[in-house]
MARZAPA-975427 format. One record per atom (N, C-alpha, C): residue number from 1; atom name; x, y, z. Coordinates in Angstrom, 3 decimals. Layout:
<fikols>
+-----+-------+----------+----------+----------+
| num | atomo |        X |        Y |        Z |
+-----+-------+----------+----------+----------+
| NUM |    CA |        X |        Y |        Z |
...
+-----+-------+----------+----------+----------+
</fikols>
This chain:
<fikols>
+-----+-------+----------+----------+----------+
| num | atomo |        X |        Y |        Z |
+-----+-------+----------+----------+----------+
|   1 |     N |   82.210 |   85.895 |  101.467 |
|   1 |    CA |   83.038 |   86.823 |  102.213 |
|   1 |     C |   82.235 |   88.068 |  102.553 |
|   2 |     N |   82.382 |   88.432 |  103.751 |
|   2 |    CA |   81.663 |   89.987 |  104.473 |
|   2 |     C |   82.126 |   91.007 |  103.995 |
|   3 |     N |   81.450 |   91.942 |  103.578 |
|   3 |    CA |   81.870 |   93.251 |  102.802 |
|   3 |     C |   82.355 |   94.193 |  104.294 |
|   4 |     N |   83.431 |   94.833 |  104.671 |
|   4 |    CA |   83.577 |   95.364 |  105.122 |
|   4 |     C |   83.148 |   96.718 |  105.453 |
|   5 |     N |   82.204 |   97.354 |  106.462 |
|   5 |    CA |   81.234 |   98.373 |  106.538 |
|   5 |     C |   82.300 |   99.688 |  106.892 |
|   6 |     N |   82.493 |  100.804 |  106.040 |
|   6 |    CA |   83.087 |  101.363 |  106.399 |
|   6 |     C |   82.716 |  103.533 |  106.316 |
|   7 |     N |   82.527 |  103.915 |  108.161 |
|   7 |    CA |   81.840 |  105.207 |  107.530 |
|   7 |     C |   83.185 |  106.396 |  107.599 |
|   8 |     N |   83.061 |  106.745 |  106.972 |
|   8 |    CA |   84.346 |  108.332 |  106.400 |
|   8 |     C |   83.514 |  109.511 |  106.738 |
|   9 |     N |   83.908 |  110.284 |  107.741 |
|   9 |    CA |   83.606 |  111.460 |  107.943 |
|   9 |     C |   84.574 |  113.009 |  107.987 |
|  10 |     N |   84.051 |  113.564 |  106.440 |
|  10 |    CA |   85.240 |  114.506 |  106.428 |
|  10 |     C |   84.996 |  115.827 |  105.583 |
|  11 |     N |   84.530 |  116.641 |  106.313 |
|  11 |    CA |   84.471 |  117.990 |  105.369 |
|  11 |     C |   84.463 |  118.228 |  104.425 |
|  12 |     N |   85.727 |  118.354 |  103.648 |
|  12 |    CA |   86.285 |  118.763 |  102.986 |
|  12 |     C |   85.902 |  117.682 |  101.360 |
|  13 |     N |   84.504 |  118.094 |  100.486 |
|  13 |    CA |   84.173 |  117.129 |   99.434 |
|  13 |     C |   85.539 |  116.968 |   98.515 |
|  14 |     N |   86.419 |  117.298 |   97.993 |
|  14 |    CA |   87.473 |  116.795 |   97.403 |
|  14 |     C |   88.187 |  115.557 |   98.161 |
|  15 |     N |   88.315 |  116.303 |   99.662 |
|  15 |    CA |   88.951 |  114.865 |  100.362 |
|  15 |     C |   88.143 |  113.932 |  100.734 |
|  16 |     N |   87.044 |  114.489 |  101.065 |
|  16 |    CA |   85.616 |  113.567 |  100.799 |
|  16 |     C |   85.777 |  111.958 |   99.779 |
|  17 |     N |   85.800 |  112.852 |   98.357 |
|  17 |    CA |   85.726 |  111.925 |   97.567 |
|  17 |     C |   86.875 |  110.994 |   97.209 |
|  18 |     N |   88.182 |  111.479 |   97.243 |
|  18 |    CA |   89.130 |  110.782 |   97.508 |
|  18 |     C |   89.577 |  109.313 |   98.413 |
|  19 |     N |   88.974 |  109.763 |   99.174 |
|  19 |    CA |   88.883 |  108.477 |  100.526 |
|  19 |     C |   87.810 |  107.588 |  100.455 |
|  20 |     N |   87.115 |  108.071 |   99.451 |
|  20 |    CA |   85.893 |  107.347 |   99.374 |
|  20 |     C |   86.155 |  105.907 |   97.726 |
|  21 |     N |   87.143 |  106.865 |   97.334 |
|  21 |    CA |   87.476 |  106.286 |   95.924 |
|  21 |     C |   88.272 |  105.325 |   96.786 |
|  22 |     N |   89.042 |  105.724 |   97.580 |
|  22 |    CA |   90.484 |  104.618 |   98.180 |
|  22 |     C |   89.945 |  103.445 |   98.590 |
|  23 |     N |   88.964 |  103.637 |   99.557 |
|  23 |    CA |   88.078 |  102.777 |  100.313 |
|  23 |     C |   87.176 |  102.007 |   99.911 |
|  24 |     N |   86.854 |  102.831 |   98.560 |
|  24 |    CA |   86.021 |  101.627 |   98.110 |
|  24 |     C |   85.882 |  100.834 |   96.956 |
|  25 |     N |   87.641 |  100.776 |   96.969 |
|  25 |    CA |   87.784 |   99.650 |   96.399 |
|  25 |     C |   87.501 |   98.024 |   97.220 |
|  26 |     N |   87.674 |   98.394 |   98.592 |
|  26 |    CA |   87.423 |   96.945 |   99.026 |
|  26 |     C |   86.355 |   97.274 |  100.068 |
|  27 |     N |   85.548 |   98.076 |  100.463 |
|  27 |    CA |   84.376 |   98.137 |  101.471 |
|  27 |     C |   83.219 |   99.335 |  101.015 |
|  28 |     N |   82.159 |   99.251 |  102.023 |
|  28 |    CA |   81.170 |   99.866 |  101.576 |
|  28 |     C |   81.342 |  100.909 |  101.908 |
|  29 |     N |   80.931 |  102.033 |  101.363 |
|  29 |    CA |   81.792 |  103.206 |  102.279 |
|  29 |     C |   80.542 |  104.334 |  102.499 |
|  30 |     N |   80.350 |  104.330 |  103.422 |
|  30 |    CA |   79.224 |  105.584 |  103.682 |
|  30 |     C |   79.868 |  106.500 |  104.276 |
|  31 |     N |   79.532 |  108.448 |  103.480 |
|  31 |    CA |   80.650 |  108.747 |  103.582 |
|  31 |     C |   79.547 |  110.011 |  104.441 |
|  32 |     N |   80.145 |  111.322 |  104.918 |
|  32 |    CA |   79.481 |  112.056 |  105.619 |
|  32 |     C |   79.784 |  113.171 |  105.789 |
|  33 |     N |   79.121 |  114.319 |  105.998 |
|  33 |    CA |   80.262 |  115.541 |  105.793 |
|  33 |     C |   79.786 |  116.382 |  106.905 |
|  34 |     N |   79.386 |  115.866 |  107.931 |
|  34 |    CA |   79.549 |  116.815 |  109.360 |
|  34 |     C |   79.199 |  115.714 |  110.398 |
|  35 |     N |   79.705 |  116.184 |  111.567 |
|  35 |    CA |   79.139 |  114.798 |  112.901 |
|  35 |     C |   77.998 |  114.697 |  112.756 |
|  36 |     N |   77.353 |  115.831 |  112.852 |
|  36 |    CA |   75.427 |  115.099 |  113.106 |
|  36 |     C |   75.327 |  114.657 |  111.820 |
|  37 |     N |   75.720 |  113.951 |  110.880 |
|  37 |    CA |   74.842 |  113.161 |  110.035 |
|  37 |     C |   75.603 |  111.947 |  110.404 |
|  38 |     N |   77.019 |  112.046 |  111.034 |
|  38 |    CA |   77.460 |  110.950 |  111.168 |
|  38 |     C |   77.362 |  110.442 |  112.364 |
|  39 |     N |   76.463 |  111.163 |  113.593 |
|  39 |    CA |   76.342 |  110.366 |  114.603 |
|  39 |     C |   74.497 |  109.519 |  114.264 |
|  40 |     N |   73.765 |  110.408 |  113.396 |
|  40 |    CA |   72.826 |  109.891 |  113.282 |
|  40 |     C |   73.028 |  108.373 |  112.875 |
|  41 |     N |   74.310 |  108.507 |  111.608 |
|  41 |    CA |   74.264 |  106.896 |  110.824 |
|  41 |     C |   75.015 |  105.986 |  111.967 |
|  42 |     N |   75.821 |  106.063 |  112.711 |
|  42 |    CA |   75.861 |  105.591 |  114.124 |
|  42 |     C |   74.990 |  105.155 |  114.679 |
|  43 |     N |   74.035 |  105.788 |  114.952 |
|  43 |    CA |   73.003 |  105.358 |  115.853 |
|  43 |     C |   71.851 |  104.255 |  115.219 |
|  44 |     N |   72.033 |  104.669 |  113.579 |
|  44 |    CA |   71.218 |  103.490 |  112.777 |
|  44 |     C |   71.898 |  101.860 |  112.437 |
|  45 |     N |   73.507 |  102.168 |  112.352 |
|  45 |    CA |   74.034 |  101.245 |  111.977 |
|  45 |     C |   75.294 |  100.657 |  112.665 |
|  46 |     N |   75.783 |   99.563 |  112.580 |
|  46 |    CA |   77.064 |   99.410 |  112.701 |
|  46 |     C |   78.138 |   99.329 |  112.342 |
|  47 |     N |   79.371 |   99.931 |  112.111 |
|  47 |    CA |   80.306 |   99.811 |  111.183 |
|  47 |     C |   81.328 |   98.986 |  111.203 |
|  48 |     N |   82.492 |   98.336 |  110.814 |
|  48 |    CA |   83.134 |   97.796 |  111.138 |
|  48 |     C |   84.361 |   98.836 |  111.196 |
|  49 |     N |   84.723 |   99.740 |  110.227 |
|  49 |    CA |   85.513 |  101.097 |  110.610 |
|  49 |     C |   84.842 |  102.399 |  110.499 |
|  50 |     N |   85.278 |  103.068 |  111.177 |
|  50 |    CA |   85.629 |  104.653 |  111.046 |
|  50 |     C |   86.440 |  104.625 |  111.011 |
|  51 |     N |   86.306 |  106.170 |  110.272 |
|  51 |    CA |   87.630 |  107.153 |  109.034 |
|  51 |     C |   87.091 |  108.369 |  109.363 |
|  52 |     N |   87.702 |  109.636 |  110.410 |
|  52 |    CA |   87.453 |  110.420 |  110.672 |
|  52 |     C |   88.511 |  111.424 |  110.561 |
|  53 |     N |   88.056 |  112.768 |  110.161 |
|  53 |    CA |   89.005 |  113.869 |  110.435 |
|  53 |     C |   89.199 |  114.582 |  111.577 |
|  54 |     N |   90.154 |  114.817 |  112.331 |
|  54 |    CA |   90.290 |  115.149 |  113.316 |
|  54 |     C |   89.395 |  116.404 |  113.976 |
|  55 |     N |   89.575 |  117.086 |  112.982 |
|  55 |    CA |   88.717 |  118.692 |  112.782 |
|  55 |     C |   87.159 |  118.195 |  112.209 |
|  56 |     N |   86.405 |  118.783 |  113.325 |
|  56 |    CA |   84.599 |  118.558 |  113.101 |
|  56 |     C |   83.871 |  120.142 |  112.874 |
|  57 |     N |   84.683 |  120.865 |  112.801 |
|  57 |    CA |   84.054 |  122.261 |  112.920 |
|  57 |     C |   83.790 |  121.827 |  114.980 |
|  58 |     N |   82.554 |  122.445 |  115.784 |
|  58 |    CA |   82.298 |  122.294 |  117.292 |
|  58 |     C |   83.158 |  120.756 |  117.948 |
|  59 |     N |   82.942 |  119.600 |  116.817 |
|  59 |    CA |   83.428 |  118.671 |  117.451 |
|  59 |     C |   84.725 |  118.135 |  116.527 |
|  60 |     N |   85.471 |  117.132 |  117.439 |
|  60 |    CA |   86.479 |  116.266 |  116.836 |
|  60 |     C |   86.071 |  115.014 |  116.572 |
|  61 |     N |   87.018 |  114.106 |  115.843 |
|  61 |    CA |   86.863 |  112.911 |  115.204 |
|  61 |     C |   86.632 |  112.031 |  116.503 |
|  62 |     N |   87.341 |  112.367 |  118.413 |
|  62 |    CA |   87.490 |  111.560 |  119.090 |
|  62 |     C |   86.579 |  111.664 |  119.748 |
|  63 |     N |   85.259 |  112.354 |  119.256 |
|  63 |    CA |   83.672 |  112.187 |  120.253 |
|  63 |     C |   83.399 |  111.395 |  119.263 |
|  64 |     N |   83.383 |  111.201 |  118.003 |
|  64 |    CA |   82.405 |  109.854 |  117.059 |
|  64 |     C |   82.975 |  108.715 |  117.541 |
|  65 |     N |   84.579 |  108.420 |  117.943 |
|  65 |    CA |   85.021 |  107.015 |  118.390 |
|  65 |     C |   84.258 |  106.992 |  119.494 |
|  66 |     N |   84.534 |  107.737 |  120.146 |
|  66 |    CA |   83.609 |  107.369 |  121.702 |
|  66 |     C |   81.955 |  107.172 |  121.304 |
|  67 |     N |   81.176 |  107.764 |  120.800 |
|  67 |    CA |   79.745 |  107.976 |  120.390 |
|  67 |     C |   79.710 |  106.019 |  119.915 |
|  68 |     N |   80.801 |  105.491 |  118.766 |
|  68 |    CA |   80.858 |  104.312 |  118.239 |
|  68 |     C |   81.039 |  103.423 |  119.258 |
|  69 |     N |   81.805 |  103.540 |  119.979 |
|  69 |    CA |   82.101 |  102.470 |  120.794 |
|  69 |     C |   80.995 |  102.127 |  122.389 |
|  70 |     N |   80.213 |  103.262 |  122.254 |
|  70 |    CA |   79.188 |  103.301 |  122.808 |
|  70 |     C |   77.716 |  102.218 |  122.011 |
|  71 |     N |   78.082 |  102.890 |  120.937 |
|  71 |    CA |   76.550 |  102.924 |  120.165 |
|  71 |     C |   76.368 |  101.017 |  120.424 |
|  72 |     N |   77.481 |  100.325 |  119.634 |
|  72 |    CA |   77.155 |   98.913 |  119.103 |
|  72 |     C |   78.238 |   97.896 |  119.726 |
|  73 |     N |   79.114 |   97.254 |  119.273 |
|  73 |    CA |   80.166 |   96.444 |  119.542 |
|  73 |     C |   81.025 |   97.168 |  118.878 |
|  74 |     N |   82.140 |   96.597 |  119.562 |
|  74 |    CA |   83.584 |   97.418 |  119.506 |
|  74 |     C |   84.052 |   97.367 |  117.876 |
|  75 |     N |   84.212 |   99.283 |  117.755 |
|  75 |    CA |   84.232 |   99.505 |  116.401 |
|  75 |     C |   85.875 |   99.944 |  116.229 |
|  76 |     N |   86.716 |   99.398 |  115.208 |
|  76 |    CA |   88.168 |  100.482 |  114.530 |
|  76 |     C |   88.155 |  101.524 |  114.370 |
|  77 |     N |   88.530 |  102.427 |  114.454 |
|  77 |    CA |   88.429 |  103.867 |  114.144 |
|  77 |     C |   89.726 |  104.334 |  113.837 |
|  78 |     N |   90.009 |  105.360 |  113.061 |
|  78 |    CA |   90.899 |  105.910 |  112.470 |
|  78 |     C |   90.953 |  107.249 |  112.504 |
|  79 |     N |   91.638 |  107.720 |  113.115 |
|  79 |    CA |   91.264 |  109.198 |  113.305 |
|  79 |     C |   92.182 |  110.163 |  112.800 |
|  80 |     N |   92.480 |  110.828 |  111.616 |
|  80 |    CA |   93.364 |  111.634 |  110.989 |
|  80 |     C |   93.937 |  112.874 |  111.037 |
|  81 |     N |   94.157 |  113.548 |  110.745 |
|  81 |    CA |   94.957 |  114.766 |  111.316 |
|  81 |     C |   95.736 |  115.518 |  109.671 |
|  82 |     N |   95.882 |  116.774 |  109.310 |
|  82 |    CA |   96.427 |  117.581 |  108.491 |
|  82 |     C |   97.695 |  117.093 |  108.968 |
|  83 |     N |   98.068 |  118.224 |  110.169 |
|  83 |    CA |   99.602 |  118.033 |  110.858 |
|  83 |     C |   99.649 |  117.413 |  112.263 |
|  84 |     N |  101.069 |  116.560 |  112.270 |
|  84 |    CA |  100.763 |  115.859 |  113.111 |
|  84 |     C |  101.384 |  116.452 |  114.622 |
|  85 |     N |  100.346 |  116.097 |  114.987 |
|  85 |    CA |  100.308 |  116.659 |  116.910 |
|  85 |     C |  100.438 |  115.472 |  117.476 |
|  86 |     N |  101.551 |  115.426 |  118.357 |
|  86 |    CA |  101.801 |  114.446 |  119.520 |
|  86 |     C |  101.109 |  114.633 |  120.676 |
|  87 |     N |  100.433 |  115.935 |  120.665 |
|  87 |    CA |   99.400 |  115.762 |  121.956 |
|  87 |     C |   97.948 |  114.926 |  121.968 |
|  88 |     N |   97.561 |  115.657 |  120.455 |
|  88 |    CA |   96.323 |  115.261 |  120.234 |
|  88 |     C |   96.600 |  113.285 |  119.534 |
|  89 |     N |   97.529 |  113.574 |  118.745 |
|  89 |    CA |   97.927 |  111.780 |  119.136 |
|  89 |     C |   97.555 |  110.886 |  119.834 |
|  90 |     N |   98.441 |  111.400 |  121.124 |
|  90 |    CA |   98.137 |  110.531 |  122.535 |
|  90 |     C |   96.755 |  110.298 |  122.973 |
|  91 |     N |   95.678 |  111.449 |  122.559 |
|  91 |    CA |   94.662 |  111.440 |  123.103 |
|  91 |     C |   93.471 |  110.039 |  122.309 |
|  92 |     N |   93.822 |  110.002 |  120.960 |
|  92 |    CA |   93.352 |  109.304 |  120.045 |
|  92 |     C |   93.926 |  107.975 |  120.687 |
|  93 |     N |   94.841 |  107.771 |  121.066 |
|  93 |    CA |   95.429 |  106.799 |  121.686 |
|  93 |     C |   94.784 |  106.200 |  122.566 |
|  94 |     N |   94.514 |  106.741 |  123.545 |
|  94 |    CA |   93.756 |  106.637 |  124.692 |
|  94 |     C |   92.270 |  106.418 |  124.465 |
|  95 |     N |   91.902 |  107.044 |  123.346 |
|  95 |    CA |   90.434 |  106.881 |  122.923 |
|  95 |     C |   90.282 |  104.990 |  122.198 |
|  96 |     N |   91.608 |  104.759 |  122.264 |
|  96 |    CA |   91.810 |  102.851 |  121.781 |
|  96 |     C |   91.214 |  103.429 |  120.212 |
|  97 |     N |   92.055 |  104.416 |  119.528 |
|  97 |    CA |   91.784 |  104.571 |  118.122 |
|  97 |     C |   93.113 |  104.463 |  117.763 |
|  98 |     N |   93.001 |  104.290 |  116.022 |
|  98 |    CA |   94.649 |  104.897 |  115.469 |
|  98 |     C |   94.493 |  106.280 |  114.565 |
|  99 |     N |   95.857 |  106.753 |  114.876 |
|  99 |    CA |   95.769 |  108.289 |  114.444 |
|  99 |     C |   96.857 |  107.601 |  113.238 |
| 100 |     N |   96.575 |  108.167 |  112.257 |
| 100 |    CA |   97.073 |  108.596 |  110.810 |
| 100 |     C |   97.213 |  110.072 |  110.611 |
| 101 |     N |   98.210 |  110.553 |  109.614 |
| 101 |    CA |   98.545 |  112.035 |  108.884 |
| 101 |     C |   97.510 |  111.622 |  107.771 |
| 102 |     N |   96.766 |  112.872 |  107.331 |
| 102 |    CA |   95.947 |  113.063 |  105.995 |
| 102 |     C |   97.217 |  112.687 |  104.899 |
| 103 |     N |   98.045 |  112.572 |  104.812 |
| 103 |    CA |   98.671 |  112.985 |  103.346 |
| 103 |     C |   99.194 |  111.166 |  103.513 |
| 104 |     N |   99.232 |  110.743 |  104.132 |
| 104 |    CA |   99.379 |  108.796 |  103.972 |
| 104 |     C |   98.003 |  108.054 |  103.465 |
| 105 |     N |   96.719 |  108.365 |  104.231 |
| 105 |    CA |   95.365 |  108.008 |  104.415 |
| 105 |     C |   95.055 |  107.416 |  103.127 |
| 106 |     N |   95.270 |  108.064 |  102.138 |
| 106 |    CA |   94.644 |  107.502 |  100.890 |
| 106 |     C |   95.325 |  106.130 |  100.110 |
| 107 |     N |   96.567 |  106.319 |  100.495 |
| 107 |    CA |   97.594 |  105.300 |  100.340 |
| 107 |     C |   97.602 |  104.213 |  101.381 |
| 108 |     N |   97.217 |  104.248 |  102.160 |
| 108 |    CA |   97.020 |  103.180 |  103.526 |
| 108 |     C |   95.467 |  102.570 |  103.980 |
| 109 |     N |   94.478 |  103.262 |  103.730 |
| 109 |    CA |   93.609 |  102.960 |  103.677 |
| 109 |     C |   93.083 |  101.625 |  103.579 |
| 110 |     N |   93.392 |  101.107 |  102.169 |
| 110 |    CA |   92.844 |   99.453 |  101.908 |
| 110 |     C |   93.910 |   98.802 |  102.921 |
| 111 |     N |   94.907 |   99.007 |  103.512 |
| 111 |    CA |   95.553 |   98.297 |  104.459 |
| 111 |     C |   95.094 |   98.198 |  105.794 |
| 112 |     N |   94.511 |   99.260 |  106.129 |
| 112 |    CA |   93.693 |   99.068 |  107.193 |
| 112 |     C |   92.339 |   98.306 |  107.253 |
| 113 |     N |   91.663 |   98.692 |  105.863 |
| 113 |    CA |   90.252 |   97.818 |  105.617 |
| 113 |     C |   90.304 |   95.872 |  105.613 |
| 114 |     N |   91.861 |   95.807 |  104.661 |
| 114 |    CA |   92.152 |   94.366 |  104.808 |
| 114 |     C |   92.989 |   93.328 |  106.223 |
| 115 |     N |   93.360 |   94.372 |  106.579 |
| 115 |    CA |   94.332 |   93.765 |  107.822 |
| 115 |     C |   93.100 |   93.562 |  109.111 |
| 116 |     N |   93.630 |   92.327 |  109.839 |
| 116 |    CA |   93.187 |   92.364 |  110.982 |
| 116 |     C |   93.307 |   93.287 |  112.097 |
| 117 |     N |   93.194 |   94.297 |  112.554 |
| 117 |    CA |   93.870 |   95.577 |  113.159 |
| 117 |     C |   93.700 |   94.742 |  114.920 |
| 118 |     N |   94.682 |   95.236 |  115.467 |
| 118 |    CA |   95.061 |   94.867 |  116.945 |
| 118 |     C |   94.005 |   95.873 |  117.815 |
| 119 |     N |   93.810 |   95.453 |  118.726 |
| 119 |    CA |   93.174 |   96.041 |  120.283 |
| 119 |     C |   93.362 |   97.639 |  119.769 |
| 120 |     N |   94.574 |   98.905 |  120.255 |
| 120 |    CA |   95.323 |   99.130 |  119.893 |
| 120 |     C |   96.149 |  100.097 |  119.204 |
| 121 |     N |   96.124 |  101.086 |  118.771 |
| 121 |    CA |   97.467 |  101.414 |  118.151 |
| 121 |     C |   99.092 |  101.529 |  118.702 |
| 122 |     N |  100.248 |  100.555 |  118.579 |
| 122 |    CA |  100.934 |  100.589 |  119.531 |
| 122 |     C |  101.989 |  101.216 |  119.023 |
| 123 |     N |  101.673 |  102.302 |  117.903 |
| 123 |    CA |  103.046 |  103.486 |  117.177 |
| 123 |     C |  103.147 |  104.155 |  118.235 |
| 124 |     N |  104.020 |  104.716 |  118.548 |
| 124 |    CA |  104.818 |  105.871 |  119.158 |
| 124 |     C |  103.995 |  107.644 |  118.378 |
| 125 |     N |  103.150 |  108.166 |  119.524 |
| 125 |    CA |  102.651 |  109.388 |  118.481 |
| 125 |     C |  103.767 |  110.356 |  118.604 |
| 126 |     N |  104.583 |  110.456 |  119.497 |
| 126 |    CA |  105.743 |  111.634 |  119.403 |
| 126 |     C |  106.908 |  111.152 |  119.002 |
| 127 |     N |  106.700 |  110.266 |  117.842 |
| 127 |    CA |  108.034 |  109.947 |  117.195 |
| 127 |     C |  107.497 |  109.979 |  115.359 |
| 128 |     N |  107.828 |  110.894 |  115.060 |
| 128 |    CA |  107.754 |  111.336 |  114.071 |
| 128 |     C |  108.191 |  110.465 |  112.631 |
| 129 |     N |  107.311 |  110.173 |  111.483 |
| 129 |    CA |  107.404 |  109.086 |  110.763 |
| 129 |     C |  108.639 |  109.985 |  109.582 |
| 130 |     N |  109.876 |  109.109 |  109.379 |
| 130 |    CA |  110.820 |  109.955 |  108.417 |
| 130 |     C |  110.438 |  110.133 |  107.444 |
| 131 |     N |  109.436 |  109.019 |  106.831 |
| 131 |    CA |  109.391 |  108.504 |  105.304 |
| 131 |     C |  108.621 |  109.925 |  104.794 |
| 132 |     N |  107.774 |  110.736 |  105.411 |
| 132 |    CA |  107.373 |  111.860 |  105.223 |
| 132 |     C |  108.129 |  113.286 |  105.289 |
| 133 |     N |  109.182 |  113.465 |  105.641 |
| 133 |    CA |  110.117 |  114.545 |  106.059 |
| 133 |     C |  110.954 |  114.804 |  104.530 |
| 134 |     N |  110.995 |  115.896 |  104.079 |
| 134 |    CA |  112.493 |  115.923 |  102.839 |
| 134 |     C |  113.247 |  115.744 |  103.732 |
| 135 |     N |  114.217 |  114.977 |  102.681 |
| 135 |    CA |  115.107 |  115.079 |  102.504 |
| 135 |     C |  116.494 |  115.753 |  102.206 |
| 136 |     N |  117.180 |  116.141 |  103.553 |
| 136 |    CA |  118.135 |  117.497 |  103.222 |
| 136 |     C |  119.004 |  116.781 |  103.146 |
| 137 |     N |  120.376 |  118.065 |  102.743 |
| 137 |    CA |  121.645 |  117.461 |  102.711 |
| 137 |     C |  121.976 |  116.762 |  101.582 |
| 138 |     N |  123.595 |  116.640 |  101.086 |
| 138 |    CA |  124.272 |  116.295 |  100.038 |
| 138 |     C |  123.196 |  114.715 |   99.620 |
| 139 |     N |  123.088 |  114.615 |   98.281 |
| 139 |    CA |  123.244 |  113.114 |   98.024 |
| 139 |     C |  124.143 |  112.166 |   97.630 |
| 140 |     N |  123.920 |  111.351 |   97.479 |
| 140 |    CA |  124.695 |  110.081 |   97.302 |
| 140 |     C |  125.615 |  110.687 |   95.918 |
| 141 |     N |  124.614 |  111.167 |   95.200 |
| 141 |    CA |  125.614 |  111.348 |   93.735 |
| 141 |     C |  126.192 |  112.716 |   93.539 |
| 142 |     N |  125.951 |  113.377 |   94.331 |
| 142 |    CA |  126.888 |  114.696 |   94.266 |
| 142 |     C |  127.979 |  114.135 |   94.666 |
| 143 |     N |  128.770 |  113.557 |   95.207 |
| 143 |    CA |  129.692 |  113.321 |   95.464 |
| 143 |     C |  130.665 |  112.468 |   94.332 |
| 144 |     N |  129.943 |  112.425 |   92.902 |
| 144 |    CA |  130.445 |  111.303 |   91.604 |
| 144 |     C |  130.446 |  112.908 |   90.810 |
| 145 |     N |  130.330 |  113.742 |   91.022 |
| 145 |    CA |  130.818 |  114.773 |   90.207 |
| 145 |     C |  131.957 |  115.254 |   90.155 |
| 146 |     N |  132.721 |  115.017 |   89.109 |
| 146 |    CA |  133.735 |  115.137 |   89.487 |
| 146 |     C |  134.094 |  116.670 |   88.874 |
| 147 |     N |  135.364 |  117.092 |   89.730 |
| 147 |    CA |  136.160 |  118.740 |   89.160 |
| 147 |     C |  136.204 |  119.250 |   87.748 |
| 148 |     N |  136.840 |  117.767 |   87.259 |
| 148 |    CA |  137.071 |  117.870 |   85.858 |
| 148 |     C |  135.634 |  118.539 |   84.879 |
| 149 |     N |  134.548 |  117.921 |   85.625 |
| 149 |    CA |  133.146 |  117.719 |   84.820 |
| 149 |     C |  132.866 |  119.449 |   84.853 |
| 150 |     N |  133.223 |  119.659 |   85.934 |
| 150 |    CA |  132.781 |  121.194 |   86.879 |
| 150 |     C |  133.357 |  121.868 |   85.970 |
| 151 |     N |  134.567 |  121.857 |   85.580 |
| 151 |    CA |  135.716 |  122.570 |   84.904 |
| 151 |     C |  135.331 |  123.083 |   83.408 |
| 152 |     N |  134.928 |  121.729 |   82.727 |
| 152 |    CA |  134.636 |  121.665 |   81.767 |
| 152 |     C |  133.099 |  122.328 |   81.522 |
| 153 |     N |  132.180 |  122.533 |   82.534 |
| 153 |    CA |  131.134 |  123.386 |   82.263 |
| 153 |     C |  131.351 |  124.587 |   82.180 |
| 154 |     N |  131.838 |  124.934 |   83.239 |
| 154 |    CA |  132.376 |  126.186 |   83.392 |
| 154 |     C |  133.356 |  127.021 |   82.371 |
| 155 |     N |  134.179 |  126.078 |   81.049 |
| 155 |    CA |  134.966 |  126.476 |   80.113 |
| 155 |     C |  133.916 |  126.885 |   79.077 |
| 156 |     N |  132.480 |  125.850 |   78.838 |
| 156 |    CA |  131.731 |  126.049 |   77.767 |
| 156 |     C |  131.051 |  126.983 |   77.892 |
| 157 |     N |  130.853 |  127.826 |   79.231 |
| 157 |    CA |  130.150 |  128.896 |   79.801 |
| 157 |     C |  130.965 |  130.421 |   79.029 |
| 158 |     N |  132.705 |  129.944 |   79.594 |
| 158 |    CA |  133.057 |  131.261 |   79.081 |
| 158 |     C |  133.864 |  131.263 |   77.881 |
| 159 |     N |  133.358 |  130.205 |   77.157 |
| 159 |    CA |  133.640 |  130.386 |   75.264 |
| 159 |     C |  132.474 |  130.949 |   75.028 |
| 160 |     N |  131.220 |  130.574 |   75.448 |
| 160 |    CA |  129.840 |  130.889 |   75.196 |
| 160 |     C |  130.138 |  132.546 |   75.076 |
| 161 |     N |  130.136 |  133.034 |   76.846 |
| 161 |    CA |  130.835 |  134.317 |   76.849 |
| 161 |     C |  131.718 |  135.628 |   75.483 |
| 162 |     N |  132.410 |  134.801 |   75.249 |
| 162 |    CA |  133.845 |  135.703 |   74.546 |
| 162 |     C |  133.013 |  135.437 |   72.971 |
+-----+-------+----------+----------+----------+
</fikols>
């Protein structure tokens, strides 16, 4: 079986190493911490993914997809983001990359390394993922509290009191 070639380019050495731990559990992971070292390893190698942060300091994650898809045969790319922008989304879109939120990435990661990934990303970028949003509003079990319960706290409060 082919080890999956995979380069991570991302500032930030804590998140650095994180993604690097995620990733390499199932691929090789060469990891990088500004574009010019990561367009150099581009130009030496081929990857089967990129894992980029959106933010390059001068450049973004969507000149290395383009730089990749130039360099060799058609590479995956993943292009991430802190908060998510439906503009800059679309654009990753168009670049035939997929955009991910940083705060999923580490958790999704080996799913992208193991899955066959499509042409593609065909999510919706201005539709906002719930599973990430709190949760407002009553829950399910506030509503099993009952008066009596209320009552009775509120009595042990003002014996406590007196």
């Amino acid at each position: 079986m082919r080890t999956t070639r995979l380069l991570l380019v991302e500032p930030d050495p804590l998140t650095r190493a994180a993604l690097s731990a995620a990733g390499g559990r199932s691929a090789r992971v060469d990891a990088c911490s500004s574009f010019h070292s990561a367009r150099a390893r581009l130009h030496a190698t081929a990857y089967d993914l990129i894992v980029t942060a959106a933010r390059l300091r001068e450049y973004n994650g969507i000149h290395l997809v383009y730089l990749a898809r130039n360099a060799h045969e058609p590479t995956n790319a993943i292009v991430y983001d802190e908060q998510v922008d439906p503009g800059f989304a679309a654009e990753v879109l168009r670049a035939r990359a997929f955009y991910e939120v940083a705060q999923r990435l580490p958790v999704s990661l080996s799913a992208y390394i193991d899955a066959t990934l499509p042409a593609t990303d065909r999510r919706a970028p201005a539709v906002s993922d719930r599973r990430l949003s709190p949760r407002g509003g009553r829950r399910k079990w506030d509503r099993h509290i009952s008066k009596a319960s209320l009552d009775e706290t509120s009595g042990s409060r003002a014996a406590d009191e007196g």
